[in-house]
N, C-alpha and C positions, 0 to 999 in steps of 0.2 A: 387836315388829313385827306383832301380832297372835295370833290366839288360834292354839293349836296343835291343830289339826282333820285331817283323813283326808286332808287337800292338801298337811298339810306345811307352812305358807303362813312359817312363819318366827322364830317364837320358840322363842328361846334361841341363835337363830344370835348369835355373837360381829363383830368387824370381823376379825378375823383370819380371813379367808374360808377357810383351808386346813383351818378345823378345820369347815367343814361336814360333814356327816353324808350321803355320797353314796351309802350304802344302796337308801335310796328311787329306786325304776325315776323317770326323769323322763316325766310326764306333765303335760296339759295341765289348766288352773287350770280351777277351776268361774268362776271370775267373767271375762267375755268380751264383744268386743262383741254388740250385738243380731243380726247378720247370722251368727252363725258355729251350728253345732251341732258338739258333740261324739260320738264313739263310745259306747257304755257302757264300755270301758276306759279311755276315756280318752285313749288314744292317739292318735286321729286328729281333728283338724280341719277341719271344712267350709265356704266362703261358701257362705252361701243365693244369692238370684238376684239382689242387688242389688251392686254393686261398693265400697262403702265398711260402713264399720265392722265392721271386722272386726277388730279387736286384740285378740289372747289371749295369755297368759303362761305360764311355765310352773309347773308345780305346789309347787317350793322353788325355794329359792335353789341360784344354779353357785357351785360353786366354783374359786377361782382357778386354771386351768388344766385345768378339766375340761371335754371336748369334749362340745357338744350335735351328736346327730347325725339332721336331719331329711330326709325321702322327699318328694319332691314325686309327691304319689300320683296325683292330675288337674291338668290344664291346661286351656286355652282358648288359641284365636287372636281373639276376637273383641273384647280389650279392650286395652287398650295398659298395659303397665309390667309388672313383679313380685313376688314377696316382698319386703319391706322385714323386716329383723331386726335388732337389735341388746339393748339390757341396760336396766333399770330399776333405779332404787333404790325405786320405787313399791312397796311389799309391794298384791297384787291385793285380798286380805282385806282392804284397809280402804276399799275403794268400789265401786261397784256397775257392774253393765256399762250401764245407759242411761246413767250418766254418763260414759261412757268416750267422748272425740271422735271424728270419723271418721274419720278418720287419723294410721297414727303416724309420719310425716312429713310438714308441717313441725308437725303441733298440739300432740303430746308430745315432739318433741325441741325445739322453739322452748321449755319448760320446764324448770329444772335436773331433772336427776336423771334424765334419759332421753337414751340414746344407740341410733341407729340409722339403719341407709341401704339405700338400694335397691340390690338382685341385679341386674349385670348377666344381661339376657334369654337369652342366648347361654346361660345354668348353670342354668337353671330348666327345663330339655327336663323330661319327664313322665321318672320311673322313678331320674333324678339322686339321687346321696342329699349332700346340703348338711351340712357340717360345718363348728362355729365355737366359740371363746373366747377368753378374754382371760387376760393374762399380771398379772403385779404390778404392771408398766410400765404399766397402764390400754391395753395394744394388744389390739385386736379382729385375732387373725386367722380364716383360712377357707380352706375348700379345698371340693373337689369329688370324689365317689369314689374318696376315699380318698389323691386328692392334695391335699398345702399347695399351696394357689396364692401365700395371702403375706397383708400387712399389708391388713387392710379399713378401719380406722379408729383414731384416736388419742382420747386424753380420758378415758378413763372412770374414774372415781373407786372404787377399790378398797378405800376404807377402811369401807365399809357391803355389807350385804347383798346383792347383784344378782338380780334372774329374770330370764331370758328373755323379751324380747320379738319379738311377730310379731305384723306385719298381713299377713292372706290377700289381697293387694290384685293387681288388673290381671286376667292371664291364668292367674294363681294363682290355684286353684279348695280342691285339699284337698292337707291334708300331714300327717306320721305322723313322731313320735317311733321310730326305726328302734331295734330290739333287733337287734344282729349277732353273727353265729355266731361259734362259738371260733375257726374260721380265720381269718377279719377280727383276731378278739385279740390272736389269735399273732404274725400278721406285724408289727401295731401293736407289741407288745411287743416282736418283734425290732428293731423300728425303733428305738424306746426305748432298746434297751439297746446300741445298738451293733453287732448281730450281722446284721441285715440290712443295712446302709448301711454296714457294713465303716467305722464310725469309731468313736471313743470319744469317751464323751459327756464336754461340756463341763462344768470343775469348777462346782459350783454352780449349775448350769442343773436347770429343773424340766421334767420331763416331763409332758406333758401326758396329766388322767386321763382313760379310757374308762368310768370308771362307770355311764354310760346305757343302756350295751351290754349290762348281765346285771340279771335280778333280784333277784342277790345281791349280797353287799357287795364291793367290788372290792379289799378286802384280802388274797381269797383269792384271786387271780387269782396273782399271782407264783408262791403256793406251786403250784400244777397247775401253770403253764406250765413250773416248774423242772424238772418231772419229765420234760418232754419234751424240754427243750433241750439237754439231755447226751445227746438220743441225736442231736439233730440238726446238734450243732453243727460236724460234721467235713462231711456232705452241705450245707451251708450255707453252708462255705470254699472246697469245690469248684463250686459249681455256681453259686449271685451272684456275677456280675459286679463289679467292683469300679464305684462310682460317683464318686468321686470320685478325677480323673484330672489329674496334675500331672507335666507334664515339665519337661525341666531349661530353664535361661532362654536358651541357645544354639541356638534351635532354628532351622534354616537357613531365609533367604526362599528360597518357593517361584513366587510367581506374578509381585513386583517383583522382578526381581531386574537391569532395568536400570534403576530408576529411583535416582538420587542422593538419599540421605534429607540431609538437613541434622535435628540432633540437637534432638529436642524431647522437652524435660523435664517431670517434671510438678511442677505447685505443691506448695508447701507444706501448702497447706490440703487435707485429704483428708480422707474419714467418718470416722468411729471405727472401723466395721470394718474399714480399709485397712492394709496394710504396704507400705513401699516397703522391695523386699527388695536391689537392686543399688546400689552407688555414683552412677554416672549418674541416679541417677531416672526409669528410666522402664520398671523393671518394676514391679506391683502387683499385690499377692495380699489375697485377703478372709480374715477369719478363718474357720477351721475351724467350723461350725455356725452359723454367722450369714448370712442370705441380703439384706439393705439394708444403707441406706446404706455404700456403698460407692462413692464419691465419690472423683471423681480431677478434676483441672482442670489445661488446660494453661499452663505458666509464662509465656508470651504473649501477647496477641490474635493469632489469627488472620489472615492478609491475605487477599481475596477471590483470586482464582484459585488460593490454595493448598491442599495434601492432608493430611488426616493418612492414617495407617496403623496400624494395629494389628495385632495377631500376639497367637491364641490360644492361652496354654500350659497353660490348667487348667479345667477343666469339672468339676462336680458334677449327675449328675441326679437325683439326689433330689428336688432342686428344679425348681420351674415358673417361668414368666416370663424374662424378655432383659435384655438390655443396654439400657440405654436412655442419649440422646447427647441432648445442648442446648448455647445459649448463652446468653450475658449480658455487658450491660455492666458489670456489675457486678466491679469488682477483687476478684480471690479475696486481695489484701495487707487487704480493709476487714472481711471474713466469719470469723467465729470457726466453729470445729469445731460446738458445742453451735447453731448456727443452722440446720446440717444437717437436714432432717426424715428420718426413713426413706422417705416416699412423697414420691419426685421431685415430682409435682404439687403437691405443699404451695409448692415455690417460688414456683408463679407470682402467690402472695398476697404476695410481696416488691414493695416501692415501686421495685427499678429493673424493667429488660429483661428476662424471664429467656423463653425458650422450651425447650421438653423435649418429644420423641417418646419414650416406654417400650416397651418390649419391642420393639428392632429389630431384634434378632437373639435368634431364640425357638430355633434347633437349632444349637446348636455343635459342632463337630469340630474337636479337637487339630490346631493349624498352620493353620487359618484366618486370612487374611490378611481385615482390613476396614478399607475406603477410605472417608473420607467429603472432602468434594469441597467447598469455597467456592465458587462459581462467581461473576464480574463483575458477576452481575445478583442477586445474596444469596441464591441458588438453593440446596438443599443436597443434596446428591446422593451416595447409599451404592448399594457394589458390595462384594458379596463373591467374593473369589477373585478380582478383575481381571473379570469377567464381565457379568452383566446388571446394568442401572444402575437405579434407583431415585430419586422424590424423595421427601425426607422431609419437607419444609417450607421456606418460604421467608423470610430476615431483612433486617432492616436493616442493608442494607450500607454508610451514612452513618455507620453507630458503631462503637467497639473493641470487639469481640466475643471473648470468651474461650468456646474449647471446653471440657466438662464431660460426663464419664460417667459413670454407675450401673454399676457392676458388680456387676451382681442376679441372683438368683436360679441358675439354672443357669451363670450365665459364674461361673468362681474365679480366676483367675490372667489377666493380660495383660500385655502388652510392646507400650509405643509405637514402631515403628520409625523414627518421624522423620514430618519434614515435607519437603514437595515442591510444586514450582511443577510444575500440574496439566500436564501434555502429553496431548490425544485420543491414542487409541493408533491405529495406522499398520494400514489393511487390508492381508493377505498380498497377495503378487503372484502371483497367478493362473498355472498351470502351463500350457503351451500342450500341446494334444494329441500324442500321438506319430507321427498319420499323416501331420502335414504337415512332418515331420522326412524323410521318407523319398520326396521327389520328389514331381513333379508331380500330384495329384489325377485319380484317371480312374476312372468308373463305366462298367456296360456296359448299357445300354438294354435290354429285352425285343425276342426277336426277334419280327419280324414275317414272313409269308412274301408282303406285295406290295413288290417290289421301291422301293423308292422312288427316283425320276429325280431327276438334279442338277437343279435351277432356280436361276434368279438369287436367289431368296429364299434357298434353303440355303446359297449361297457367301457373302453377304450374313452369314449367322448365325455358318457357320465362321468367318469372319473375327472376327467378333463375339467368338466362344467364345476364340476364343485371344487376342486381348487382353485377356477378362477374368480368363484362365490364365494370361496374363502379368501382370496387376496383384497377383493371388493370390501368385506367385510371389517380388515384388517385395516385398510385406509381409511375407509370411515371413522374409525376410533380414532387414528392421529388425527393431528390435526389439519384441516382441512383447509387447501391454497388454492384450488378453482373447483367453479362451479363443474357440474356436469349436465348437460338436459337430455332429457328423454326422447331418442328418435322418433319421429311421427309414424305411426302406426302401430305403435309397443303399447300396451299397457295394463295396468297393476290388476292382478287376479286374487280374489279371497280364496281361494280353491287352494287345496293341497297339490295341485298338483307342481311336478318337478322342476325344479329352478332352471331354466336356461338363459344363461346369461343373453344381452341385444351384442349384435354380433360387432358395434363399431359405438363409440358414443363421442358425440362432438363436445369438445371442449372450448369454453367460451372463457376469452380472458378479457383484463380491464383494459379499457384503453385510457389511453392518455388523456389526463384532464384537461390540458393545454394544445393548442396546434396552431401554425402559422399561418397567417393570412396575410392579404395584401394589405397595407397598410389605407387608410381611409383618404389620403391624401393621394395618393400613388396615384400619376398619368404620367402618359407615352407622349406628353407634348416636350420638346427642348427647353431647357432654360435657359436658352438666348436668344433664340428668335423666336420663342414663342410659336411657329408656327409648323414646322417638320415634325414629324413622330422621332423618338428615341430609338437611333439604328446603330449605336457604337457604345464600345467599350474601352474605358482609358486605362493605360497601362504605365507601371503598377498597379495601382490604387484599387482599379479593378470597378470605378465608379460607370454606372449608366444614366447617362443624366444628357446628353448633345447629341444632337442628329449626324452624320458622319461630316457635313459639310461645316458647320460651324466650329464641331472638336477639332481637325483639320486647321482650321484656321487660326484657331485659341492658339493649338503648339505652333502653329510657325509666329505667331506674336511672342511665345518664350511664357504665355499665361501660366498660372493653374489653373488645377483642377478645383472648380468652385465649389465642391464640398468639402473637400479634404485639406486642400491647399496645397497638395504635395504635386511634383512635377511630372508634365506629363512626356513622359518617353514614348511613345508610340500609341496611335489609334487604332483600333483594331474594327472594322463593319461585322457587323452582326445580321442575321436574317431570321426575322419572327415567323413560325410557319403557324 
């Protein structure tokens, strides 16, 4: 793979990537684009002042499951998009940096042998430290200080060499091969081995290496850490929380508990990481260290006004990312297991219906109750706890629509508690005050000291005042539909003296138990480049989901619309004030 020089650059590496040599600190390749400068260590990469060509690699090849772990050291706000990373079988040694294109996507992943995609913006803040590798399975995952957030990409071919690649691209200025202290090691290591995440690691699963991290060979890492784990390991039983939290599958409704469930099962077809652990079918637990696909589909279609329910029995937070819910017309009786993708989104590259919102539920707590809602008009509407409602997206309610969930990431264990024909819930009946329980209303006026003479105008008024003391009186007795309170400055006299009604009384009604919010998941990034805020609206469908330059683009390709599926006849720009 080229000559073997002070880079490293790759000869003698084997296909079997485990036997690379992860001695060597990773640093960055001498050969780069024209726009970048390096440190004298190496470490750190810079764009010059122009925003393209900027592709550099890293110094040897990763090995299979050893985490790269990069600093985003400067930013900008002044450009639009981020770091793009992902892997090469390109060895850098064998061509030059003017020949290297301006971008490594789409100009060197549109080529075999290169894999990579753009950093949602939202993880490129200055000071972030970006972490990523790939498994034997050819998955790209990644996390963010020091958390897995989850799967970034599929494909990569494991059977040759890989480096790192990155382009400095967008608002991405400089980034630094990070060296982390032995604290970062340790807790990594306990992670590893079980003893911080209170699990035992899965037979045959490979831990991933931290090699980058020292600038020594990371075979000696176990032996040092050993020597401190035996002191730690008893304050480490007491003091971490346990993360991963499984109650038993009886756990009582709390929030429905008059709503009549009619029993909804789930399919047959479920991910490979699923177990359906009861008779009934309609608990389902993910495996133990596995955080995708976990796939559950309901044994039905759906009918428009009707509810599901779900009941939360197991949570793990070690993990990042929700639950995430869709439909499809598509018969979960025509789908094989292995069609499954781990990244829900892969679906919607299926020839039927499919639509999917991820991460709808990002904070779970044991005994959560979550309602998602068909409505008449294919409306789809999530409440958690019976509480504030939400839409998540809206379908075609002309088709058989089968419900489908991800149980990702932080959610482990759930229980369908059925389905229900949707009833609004009923506002309380407002408590009527206690002072108009207790006789007639009477305030006592400030005294004055001019006497004031009867006239025809004041008996005129008395009269007045007590039929309206009379009418008061008379409401009171029926029955009673809103409260009334007592204006500030009025109040109850034991004195005989003469009823005058308060000249105005505010009436307080109930409001609404329900109201809409933004959904938990809801941002203004595009779902194709990832990088543009949401400035368009597709028409019909009426979906906001692409920035005007990429919807633009989708129709003149003859695409859909990627939630709905339906065609898009014109884009329309929008303006957020």
């Amino acid at each position: 793979m080229g000559n073997h020089n002070s880079n490293h650059s790759g000869k003698g590496f084997s296909a079997d990537l485990t036997g690379v040599n992860t001695d060597w600190p990773i640093q960055f390749h001498d050969i780069h684009g024209d726009n970048v400068a390096l440190s004298h260590d190496k470490a750190r990469a810079r764009r010059a002042d122009s925003f393209c060509k900027s592709i550099c690699f890293s110094n040897r090849p990763i090995a299979i499951n050893e985490r790269v772990y990069l600093k985003f050291v400067q930013t900008s706000s002044s450009w639009s998009g981020v770091l793009r990373f992902g892997f090469t079988s390109l060895d850098p040694g064998s061509t030059q940096g003017p020949d290297l294109p301006r971008y490594a996507c789409p100009d060197m992943t549109n080529k075999p042998g290169n894999w990579a995609k753009a950093l949602g913006e939202r993880y490129a803040a200055i000071n972030n430290v970006l972490h990523f590798w790939y498994n034997r399975n050819g998955d790209v995952m990644f996390g963010i200080n020091g958390e897995d957030i989850g799967l970034f990409f599929t494909g990569v071919a494991t059977n040759t060499p890989l480096w790192a690649l990155m382009d400095i691209y967008g608002n991405t200025i400089e980034i630094e091969f990070v060296k982390l202290g032995i604290n970062i090691v340790l807790r990594d290591s306990f992670k590893n081995s079980g003893m911080f995440l209170k699990k035992k690691k899965k037979k045959g699963s490979e831990a991933p290496l931290l090699n980058n991290m020292l600038n020594r060979p990371s075979v000696s890492m176990p032996s040092e850490i050993s020597a401190i784990t035996s002191q730690m390991t008893a304050m480490t039983s007491e003091t971490v929380p346990p993360t991963t939290v499984i109650q038993s599958n009886s756990l009582p409704i709390k929030y429905y508990t008059m709503t009549r469930f009619s029993l909804m099962q789930w399919h047959k077809l479920q991910g490979k990481n699923i177990e359906i652990t009861d008779p009934s079918r309609t608990i389902a637990c993910r495996a133990p260290e596995e955080f995708c696909n976990g796939y559950v589909f309901s044994s039905r279609p759906l009918k428009c006004g009707e509810k599901v329910v779900l009941q939360v029995l197991g949570i793990d937070r070690s993990y990042v990312g929700g639950l995430a819910v869709g439909f499809t017309t598509c018969s979960p009786d025509s789908v094989s297991q292995s069609e499954l993708p781990d990244d829900a989104d892969l679906l919607l590259d299926r020839m039927e219906y499919w639509v999917v919102n991820k991460d709808v539920y990002r904070s779970p707590e044991i005994g959560d109750e979550l309602c998602f809602h068909l409505t008449n008009d294919g409306e789809v509407r999530y409440s958690r706890n019976n509480s504030k409602v939400a839409t998540l997206m809206h379908v075609d309610r002309t088709l058989p629509l089968w419900i489908f969930f991800d149980i990702y990431g932080n959610i482990q264990k759930m229980r369908c508690l059925g389905v229900a024909p949707h009833q609004p819930p009923v506002p309380p009946r407002p408590r009527s005050t206690s002072y108009l329980t207790q006789g007639p209303l009477s305030v006592a006026l400030p005294r004055t000291e001019r006497q004031v003479q009867p006239t025809t105008q004041n008996i005129a008024n008395s009269h007045a005042s007590s039929l309206q003391q009379k009418q008061l009186q008379e409401q009171h007795a029926a029955s009673m539909v809103r409260s009334i309170s007592v204006p500030s400055g009025v109040y109850v006299s034991s004195k005989s003296s003469p009823p005058v009604p308060p000249k105005s009384h505010s009436i307080s009604t109930p409001t609404s138990p329900t109201e809409k919010t933004i959904p938990e998941n809801e941002t203004s990034e595009c779902t194709v480049c990832y990088e543009r805020e949401v400035n368009s609206v597709l028409y019909k469908c009426g979906h906001v989901c692409m920035c005007f330059e990429c919807a633009i683009h989708v129709k003149e390709k003859g695409a859909l619309c990627p939630i709905c599926r339906q065609t898009i006849f014109d884009v329309i720009r929008i303006y957020k004030t």
